[in-house]
Each structure stands twice: as structure tokens, then as C-alpha cells.
C-alpha positions as CSV (number, residue, x, y, z in Angstrom):
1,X,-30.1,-53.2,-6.3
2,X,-27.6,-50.8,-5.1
3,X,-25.1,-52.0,-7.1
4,X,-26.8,-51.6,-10.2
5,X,-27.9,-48.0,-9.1
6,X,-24.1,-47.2,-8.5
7,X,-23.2,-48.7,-11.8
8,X,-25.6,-46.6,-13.5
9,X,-24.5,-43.4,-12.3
10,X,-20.9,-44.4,-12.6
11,X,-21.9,-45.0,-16.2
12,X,-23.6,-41.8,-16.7
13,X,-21.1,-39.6,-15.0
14,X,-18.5,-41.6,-17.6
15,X,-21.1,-40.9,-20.5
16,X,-21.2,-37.0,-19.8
17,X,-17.1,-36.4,-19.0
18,X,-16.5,-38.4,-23.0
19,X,-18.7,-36.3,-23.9
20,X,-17.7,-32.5,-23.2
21,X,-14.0,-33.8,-24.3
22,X,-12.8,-32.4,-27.6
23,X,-9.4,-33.8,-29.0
24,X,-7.6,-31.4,-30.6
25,X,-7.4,-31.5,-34.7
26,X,-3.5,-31.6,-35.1
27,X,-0.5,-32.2,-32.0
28,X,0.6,-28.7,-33.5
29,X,-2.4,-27.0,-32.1
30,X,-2.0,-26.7,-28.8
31,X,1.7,-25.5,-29.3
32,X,0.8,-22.7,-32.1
33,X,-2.2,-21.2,-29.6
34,X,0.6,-20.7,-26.7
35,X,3.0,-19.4,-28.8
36,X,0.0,-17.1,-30.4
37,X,-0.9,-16.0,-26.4
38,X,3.0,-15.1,-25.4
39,X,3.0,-12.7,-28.2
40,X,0.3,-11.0,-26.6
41,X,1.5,-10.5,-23.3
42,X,2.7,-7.0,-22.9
43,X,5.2,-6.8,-19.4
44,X,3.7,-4.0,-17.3
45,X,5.8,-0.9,-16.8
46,X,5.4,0.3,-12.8
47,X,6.3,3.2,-12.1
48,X,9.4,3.4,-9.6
49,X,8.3,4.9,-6.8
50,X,6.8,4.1,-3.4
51,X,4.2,4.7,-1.1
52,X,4.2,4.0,2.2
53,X,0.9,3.7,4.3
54,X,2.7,4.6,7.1
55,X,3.1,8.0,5.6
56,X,-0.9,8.0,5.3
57,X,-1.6,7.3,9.0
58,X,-1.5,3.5,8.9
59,X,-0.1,1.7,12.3
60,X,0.7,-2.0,12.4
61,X,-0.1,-2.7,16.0
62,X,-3.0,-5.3,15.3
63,X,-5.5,-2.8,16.7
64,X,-5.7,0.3,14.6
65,X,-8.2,-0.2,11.8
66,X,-6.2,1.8,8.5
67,X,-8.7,1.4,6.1
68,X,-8.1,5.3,5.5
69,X,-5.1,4.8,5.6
70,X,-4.7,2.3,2.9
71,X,-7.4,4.4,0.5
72,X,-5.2,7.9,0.8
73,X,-2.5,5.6,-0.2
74,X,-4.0,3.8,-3.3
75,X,-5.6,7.2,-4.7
76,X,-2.4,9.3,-4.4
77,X,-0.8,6.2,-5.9
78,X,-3.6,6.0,-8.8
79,X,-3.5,9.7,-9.0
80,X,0.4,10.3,-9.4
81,X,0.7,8.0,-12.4
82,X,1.0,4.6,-10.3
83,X,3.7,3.3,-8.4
84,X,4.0,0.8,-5.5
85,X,1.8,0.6,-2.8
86,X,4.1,-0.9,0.2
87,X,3.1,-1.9,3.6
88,X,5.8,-2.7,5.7
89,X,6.0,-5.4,8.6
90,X,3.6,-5.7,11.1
91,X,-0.2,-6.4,11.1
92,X,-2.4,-3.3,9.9
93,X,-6.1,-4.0,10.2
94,X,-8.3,-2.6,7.4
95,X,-12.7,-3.3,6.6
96,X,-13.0,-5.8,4.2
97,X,-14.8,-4.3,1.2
98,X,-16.8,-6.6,-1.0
């Protein structure tokens, strides 16, 4: 009995992948939509310069929480036209924000 119970959900589980599968119309396909998608992609531009959350208070002693740190960092990033947000070695504690 429980090999005919495994069969029939092997055969169902087989059934449903066959059926969500779609082969593609031409072997072209596939090769035209990539080519189509790298067009699109735009490299990004950064500006080139750098913020340090050191310079914002930040300490990487595995004890200081920097979460202030790390914001005053990212908005004067943001709000001088972008940039790099660096945090050098060491471990610098911030809240996890969800």
C-alpha cells in the first residue's frame, strides 16, 4: 500500500513540474531576449568621493552601537549627490532595521 501511495505522488509531483514547463518557440529566443536585456543595462555613475563613518562618530571596537553613526553618514552621502559610503576594518555594531 505504501508503495502505491509513493508512486502516486511521485506521479503527480511529475504531472505538475511537465506541466508549468514551456519550451521555447525558436533556439533563437532565448539568445535575442539577453541580447534585448544587455542593451538595457545602463552602468551606474558613482560619484568619486568618500565617506567615512569614522568621520560621523562610528568606532569599531565590537561595543559601540553606530547606528548614528552610519545614518549621518548615508544622508550626507544621499544629500551631497552620492558617493561611497566606506567603513573601514574593524567590527562596528549598528540596530538592525527591518
Amino acid at each position: 500500500m505504501k508503495k502505491y501511495a509513493l508512486f502516486f505522488i511521485i506521479l503527480l509531483l511529475s504531472i505538475s513540474v511537465s506541466a508549468q514547463y514551456k519550451p521555447w518557440t525558436s533556439a533563437k529566443q532565448p539568445l535575442q531576449e539577453i541580447q534585448a536585456l544587455k542593451k538595457q543595462i545602463v552602468k551606474p555613475n558613482f560619484r568619486k568621493k568618500d565617506y567615512l563613518v569614522t568621520d560621523f562618530g562610528a568606532v569599531g571596537d565590537g561595543k559601540t552601537k553606530n547606528t548614528e553613526a552610519f545614518r549621518k553618514a548615508i544622508e550626507k552621502c544621499n544629500a551631497e549627490g552620492g558617493g561611497r559610503v566606506v567603513v573601514p576594518e574593524g567590527v562596528f555594531l549598528q540596530e538592525q532595521f527591518i
